[in-house]
C-alpha positions in Angstrom: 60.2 79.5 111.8 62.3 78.0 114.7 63.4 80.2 117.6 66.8 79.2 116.9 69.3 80.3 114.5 73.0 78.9 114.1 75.6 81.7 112.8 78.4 80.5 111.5 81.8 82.7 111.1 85.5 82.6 111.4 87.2 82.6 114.7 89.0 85.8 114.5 88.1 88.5 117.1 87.4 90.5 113.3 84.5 87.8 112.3 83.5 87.5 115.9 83.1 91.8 115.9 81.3 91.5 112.4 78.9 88.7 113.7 77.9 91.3 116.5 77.6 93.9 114.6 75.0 92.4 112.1 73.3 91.0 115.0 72.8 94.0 117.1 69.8 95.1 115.0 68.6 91.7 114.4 68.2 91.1 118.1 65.6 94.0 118.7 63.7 93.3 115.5 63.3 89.3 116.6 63.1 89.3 120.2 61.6 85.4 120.3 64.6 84.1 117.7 67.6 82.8 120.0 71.0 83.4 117.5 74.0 80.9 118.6 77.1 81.7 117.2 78.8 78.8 115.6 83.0 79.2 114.7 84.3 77.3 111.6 88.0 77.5 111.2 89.1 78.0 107.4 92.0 76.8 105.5 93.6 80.5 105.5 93.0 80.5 109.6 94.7 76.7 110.0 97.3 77.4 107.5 100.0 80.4 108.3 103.2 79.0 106.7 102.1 79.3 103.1 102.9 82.7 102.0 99.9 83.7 100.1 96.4 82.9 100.1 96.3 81.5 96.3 98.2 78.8 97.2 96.5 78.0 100.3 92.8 78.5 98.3 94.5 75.6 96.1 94.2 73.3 98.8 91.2 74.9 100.7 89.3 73.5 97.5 88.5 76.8 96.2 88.9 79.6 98.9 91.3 80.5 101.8 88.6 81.9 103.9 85.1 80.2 102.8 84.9 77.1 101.8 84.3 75.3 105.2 81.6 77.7 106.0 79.9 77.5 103.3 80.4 73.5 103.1 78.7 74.0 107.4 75.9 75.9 105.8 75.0 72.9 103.1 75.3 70.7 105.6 72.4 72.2 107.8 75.3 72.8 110.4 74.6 76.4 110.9 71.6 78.3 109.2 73.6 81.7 108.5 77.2 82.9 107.4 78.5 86.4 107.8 81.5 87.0 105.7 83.6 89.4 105.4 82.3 89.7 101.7 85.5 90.6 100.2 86.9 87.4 101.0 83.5 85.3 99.2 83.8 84.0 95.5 82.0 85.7 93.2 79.6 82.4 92.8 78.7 81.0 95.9 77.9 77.2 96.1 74.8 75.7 94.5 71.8 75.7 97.0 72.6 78.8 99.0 72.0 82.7 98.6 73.5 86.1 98.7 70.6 88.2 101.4 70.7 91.7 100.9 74.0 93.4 102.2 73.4 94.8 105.5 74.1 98.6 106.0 75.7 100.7 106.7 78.8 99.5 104.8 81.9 100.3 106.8 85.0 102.5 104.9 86.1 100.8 101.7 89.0 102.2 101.6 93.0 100.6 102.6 95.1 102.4 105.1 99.1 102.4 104.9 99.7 102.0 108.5 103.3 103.1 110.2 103.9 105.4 107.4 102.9 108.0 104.7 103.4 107.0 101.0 105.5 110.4 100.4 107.1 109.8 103.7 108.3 106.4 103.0 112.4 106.3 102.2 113.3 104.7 98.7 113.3 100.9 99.1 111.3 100.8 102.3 109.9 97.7 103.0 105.8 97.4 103.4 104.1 94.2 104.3 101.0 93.3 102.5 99.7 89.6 101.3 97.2 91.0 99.0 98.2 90.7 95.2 96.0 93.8 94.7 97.6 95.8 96.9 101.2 94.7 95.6 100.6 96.1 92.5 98.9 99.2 93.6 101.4 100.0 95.8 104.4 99.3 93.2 102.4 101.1 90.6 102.4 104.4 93.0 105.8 103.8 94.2 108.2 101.3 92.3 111.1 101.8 94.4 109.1 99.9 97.4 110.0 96.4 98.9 106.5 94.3 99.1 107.2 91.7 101.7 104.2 88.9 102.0 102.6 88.7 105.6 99.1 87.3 106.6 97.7 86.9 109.9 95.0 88.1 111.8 95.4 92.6 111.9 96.7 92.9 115.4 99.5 90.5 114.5 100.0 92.6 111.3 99.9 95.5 113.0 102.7 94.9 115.0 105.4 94.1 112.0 105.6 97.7 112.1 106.8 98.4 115.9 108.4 95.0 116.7 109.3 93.4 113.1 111.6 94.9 110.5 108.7 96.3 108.0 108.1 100.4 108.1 104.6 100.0 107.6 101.7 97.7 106.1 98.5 97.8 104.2 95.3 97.1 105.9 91.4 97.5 105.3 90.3 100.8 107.4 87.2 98.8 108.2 89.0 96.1 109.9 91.1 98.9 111.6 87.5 100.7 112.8 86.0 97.6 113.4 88.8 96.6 115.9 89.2 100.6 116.8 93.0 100.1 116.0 93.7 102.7 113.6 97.2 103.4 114.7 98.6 107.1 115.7 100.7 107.3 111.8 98.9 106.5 109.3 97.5 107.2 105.9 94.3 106.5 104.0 94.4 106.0 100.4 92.0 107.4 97.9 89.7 104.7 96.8 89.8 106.5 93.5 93.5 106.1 92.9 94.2 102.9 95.1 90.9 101.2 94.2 89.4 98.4 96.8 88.8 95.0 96.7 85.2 94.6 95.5 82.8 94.3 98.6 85.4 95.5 100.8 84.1 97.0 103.7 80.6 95.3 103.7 79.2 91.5 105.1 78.4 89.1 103.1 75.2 87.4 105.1 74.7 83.9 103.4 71.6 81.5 103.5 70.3 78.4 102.4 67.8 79.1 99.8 64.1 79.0 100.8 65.6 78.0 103.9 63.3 78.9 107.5 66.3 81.3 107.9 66.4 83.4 104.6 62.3 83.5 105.3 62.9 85.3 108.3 65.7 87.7 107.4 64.8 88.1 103.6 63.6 91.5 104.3 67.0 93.2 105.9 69.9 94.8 104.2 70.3 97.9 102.7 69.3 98.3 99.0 71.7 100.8 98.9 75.2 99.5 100.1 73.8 96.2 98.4 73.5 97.9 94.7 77.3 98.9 95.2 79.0 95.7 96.0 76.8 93.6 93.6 78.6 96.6 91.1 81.6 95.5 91.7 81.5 91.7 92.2 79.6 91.6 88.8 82.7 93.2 87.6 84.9 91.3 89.5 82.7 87.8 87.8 82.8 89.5 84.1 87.0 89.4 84.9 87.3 85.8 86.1 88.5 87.4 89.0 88.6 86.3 92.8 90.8 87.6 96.3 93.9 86.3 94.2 94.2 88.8 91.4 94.8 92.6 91.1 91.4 94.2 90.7 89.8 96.9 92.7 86.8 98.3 92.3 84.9 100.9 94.0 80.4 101.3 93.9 79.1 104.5 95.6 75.5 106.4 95.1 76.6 109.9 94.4 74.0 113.2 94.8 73.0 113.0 91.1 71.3 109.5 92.6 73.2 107.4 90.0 75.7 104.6 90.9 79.3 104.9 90.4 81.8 102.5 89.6 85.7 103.1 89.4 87.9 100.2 89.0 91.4 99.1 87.7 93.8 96.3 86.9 97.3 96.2 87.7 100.5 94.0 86.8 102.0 92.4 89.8 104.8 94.6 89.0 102.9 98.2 89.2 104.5 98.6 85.6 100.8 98.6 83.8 97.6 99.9 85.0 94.2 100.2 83.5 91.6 101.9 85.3 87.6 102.8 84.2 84.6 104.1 85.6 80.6 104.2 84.7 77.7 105.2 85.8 74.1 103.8 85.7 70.5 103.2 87.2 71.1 102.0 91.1 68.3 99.7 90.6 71.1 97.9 87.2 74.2 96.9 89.5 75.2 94.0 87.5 74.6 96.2 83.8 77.4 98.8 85.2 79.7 96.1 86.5 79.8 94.2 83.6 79.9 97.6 81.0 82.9 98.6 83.5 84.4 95.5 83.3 84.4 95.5 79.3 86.1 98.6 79.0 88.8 97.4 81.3 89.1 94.4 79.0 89.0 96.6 75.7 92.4 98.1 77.3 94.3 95.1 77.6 93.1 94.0 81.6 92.5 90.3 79.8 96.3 90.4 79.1 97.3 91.7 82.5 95.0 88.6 84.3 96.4 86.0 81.5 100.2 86.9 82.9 99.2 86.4 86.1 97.5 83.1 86.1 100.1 81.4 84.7 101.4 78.6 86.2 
């Protein structure tokens, strides 16, 4: 194996916070590797006019915030790519690999920042660019303004205190990572405002039978790793990607089973279906997809086929 090994990530002080924190470990188990960090700038960093991430993924060629890393990584630019594995396809590109998810997995769940969802006056206006999160908020409060924003979360933050929004949605772990959890706030129950399936967790990506997946093929947690393949196998059995309304939500509970809650929601918040499973820890994929065909069996196919078209 060489002693050197190129991470790529996204230039955010977020990726550049996530890269450290996967590393810190990795440093004291490999004291003779040398890790450079490498940063690859993404269609959804270089483009912030284009109101939402769809469309920019439409002329990423295929993802807002992926396809030049993982395009670096075929390329034998960089040897490694920690994403933020909420933002990674379900399929990642021929010749590389999925490691096992590190661990611990930070909190899955959203955070309405600036605000409290009862608190909130009728018509308030909250800022989120997440079609998920539209719909979940709009199916908990109809009377709410959604106003698109993207940018990086101090920037997102602040549309709260210095723009015209009275608060936002945000991921907590992005919020903890960053230790910017603002003063008002309020955390949403994962069970009722589901999230985006691997939220929370890295996605650390490989070449396969690369020098690099050799030497880090035995880290991750088995764990946190059962729980987001849970939900991206549901997310895959949907056809779904960061640009529709699914949520889902793994967990190992004390009976020692995995659990997996999820639901589908019209842009509008006007229809909802929600379902949940349990199963074998060592089966991910068998509970996503049994989850995701009970969703379907409800009408989620509908839901998806409204909102794909053109």
């Amino acid at each position: 194996m060489s002693d050197l090994v190129r991470i790529g990530s996204r230039a955010s002080k977020l990726a550049k916070t996530q890269v450290t924190e996967w590393l810190t470990p990795l440093t004291a188990q490999f004291p003779s590797v040398r890790f450079k960090r490498e940063i690859i700038l993404e269609g959804g960093d270089q483009d912030r006019v284009t109101p939402t991430l769809a469309e920019v993924a439409k002329t990423a060629g295929g993802s807002a915030f992926s396809t030049n890393q993982e395009a670096a990584l075929v390329t034998g630019r960089v040897d490694v790519i920690v994403h933020s594995l909420k933002d990674l396809p379900t399929t990642v590109t021929e010749g590389t690999t999925l490691l096992v998810t590190p661990g611990p997995r930070e909190d899955v769940r959203d955070v309405l920042c600036g605000a409290t969802l009862d608190g909130l006056p009728e018509g308030a206006r909250v800022g989120t660019g997440a079609p998920r999160r539209v719909a979940q908020l709009l199916a908990l409060r109809p009377d709410l303004e959604v106003v698109p924003i993207r940018g990086n979360v101090p920037g997102r933050l602040a549309r709260t205190t210095k723009g015209s929004l009275d608060a936002v949605v945000l991921a907590a772990a992005g919020l903890n990572r960053l230790g910017l959890m603002p003063e008002v706030h309020q955390v949403l129950d994962p069970l009722v405002f589901p999230p985006s399936p691997g939220q929370g967790a890295l996605g650390i990506q490989v070449r396969t039978d690369s020098p690099a997946a050799r030497l880090l093929g035995g880290t991750g947690d088995p764990q946190v790793d059962a729980c987001v393949r849970a939900e991206r196998a549901l997310l895959a059995e949907l056809h779904g990607g960061c640009s529709v309304p699914v949520g889902a939500w793994g967990r190992i509970e004390s009976d020692g089973l995995l659990h997996l809650s999820a639901a589908v929601t019209s842009l509008d918040g006007a229809t909802q279906v929600t379902g949940a499973g349990s199963g074998p820890v060592d089966d991910p994929e068998k509970l996503g997809a049994c989850v995701a065909a009970d969703l379907l069996a409800q009408g989620a196919a509908g839901i998806l086929a409204a909102i794909r078209k053109p």
